[in-house]
C-alpha positions, -999 to +999 in steps of 0.1 A: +262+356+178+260+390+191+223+395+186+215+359+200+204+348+169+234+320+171+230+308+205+267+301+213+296+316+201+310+277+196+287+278+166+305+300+144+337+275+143+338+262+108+364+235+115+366+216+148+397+200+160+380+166+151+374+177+113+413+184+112+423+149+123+396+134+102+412+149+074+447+139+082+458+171+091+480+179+125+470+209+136+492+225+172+468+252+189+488+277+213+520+265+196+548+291+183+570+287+159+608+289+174+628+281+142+627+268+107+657+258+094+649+260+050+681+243+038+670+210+054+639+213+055+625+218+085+606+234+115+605+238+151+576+250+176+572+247+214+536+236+227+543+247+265+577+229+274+572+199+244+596+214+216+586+194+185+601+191+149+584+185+116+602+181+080+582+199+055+585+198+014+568+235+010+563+262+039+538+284+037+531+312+058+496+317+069+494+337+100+456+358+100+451+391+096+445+422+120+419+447+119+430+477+108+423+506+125+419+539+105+444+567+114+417+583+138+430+613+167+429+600+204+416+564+198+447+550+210+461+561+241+492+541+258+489+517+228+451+505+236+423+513+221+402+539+246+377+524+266+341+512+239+361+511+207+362+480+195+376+458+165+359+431+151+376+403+139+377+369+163+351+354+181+367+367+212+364+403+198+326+396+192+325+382+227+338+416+243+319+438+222+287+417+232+292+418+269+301+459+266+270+471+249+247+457+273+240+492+283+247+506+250+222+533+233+246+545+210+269+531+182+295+545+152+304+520+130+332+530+105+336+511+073+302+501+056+317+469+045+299+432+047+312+427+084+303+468+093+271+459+081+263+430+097+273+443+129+253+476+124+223+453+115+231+432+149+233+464+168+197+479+152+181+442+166+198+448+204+176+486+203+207+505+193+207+542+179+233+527+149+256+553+125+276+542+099+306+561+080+322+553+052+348+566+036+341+560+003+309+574-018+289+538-018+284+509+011+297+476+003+321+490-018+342+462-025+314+438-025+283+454-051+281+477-081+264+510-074+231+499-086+227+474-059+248+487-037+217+521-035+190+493-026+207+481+001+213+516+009+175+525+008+167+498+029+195+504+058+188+541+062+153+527+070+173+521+107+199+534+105+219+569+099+245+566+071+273+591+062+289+582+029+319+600+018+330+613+056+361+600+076+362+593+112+391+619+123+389+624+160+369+612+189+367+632+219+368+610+254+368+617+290+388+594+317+400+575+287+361+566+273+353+574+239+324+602+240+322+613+208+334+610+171+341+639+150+336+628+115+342+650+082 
């Protein structure tokens, strides 16, 4: 969706409200969980003011997952993230970082995983200067062997810079913009 080969951002929802209910599932959007009483069974969550109650036989807890951001120097100031680092995990993440680079010439990546990749390869298609680091000696390391893992490799530093085996450790920003990153 960021390049513009998925023309709207609605695309890249698996599951539509409607597939929910055609599958006899309730599902409560922008609804927290207030309490959950276990010895009888049951739990309690507020939709605006409606406070509603459902018995359940097994509770499981399935709430996402945040990006995790690498111990790096000076990307967080007052608990943000400085101004062009970005985390990419929701569709709203994607939108942000879409609507930032317009003017974009220049791009670090860290973590040469499937979704680092995929954005680097994004990035390369919107005229982007793209540099990858990884931490660890191959790209997609959790994904392919080494073997295959080197022709993906041969093929990406085609557009791309790569740095294998380096670790983002500080950036460097002025008025609270990232500038640079220091990498070793």
């Amino acid at each position: 969706a960021i390049s513009g080969i998925i023309p709207d951002y609605s695309n890249l929802i698996e599951f539509s409200e409607d597939w929910f209910k055609k599958a006899g599932i309730d599902l409560f959007l922008e609804t927290t969980v207030e309490k959950i009483d276990i010895k009888n069974k049951k739990v309690y969550f507020k939709n605006d003011k409606i406070v509603i109650e459902k018995q359940f036989d097994s509770l499981i807890f399935a709430t996402g997952a945040k990006p995790s951001i690498p111990p790096i120097k000076n990307i967080i100031i007052n608990d943000k993230l400085i101004k062009n680092v970005f985390s990419l995990r929701t569709i709203d993440d994607a939108k942000f970082i879409s609507s930032s680079i317009e003017k974009g010439k220049n791009a670090t990546i860290i973590g040469a995983g499937l979704i680092g990749l995929e954005l680097a390869e994004t990035l390369n298609k919107r005229q982007m200067n793209v540099t990858i680091v990884e931490a660890l000696t191959q790209i997609l390391p959790n994904t392919l062997d080494l073997d295959m893992s080197k022709i993906v490799f041969d093929e990406l530093v085609k557009k791309v810079k790569i740095f294998t085996n380096h670790i983002a450790i500080n950036v460097e920003s002025k008025s609270d913009k990232i500038e640079k990153v220091i990498i070793k």
